[in-house]
N, C-alpha and C positions, 0 to 999 in steps of 0.2 A: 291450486296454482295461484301466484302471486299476483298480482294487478300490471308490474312492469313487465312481465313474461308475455303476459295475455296481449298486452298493446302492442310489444314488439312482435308478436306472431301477425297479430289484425297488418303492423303496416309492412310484412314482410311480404303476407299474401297480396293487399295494395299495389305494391308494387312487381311483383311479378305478372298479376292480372291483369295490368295498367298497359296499354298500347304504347309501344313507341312510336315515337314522333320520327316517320320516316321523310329527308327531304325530299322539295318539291321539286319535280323534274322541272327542266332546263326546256326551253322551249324558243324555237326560231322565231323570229318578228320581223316583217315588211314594213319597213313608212312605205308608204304611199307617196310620190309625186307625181299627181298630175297636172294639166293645162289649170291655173286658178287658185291653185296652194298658196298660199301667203309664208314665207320664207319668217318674217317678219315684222307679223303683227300690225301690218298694213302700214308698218313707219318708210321712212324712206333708208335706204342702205347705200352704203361704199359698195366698193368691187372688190374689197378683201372682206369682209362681211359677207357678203354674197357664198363666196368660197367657204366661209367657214359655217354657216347655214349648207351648204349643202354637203358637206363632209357630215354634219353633223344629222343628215339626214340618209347615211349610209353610203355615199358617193368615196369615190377615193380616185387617185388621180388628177384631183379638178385642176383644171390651169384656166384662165381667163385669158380669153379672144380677143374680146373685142371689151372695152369697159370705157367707150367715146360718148356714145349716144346716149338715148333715153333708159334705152333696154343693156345688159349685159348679158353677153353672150360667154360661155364657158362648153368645154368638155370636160366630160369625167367616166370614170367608168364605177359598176357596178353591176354584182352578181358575174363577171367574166364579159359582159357585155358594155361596148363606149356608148356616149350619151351627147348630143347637145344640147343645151339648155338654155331659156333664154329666160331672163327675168328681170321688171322693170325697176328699173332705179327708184322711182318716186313711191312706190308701196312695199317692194318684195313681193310681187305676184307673179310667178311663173306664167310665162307669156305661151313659152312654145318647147316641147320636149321631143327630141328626134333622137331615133336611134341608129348608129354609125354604122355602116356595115363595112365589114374591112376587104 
């Protein structure tokens, strides 16, 4: 047997014996917000900031309340469930989180 015959057997078997690479399942994930989460790196935030920190923390429907005072207030819903939210303007720390009952 020839030398190219031999190498192309070795990498035929290689590769049939070789594992596929099957993908990795897909897998659900929770953020977390509770009372004390920092939205934003403890800078201070707008009231459209605010909203799009918390969409981007799984929220969807956020509208803003109240955005007068110290704190912003917002609902939003998540997981089928409304939310209210209250979080300080001068850090981004989630003040107070209530959930709506309809």
């Amino acid at each position: 047997m020839n030398t190219s015959g031999f190498v192309s057997k070795i990498v035929a078997i290689v590769l049939v014996a070789a594992p596929v690479a099957l993908p990795t399942p897909s897998h659900a994930f929770t953020v977390t917000l509770n009372v004390g989460t920092t939205l934003y790196g403890g800078r201070q935030i707008t009231c459209l900031e605010g909203e799009r920190r918390l969409r981007s923390r799984g929220f969807y429907n956020v509208r803003s309340i109240d955005c007068r005072g110290a704190v912003f207030v917002y609902r939003a819903s998540r997981d089928g469930r409304r939310f209210e939210i209250a979080v300080s303007r001068r850090d981004g720390r989630v003040v107070d989180v209530q959930r709506i009952r309809r």
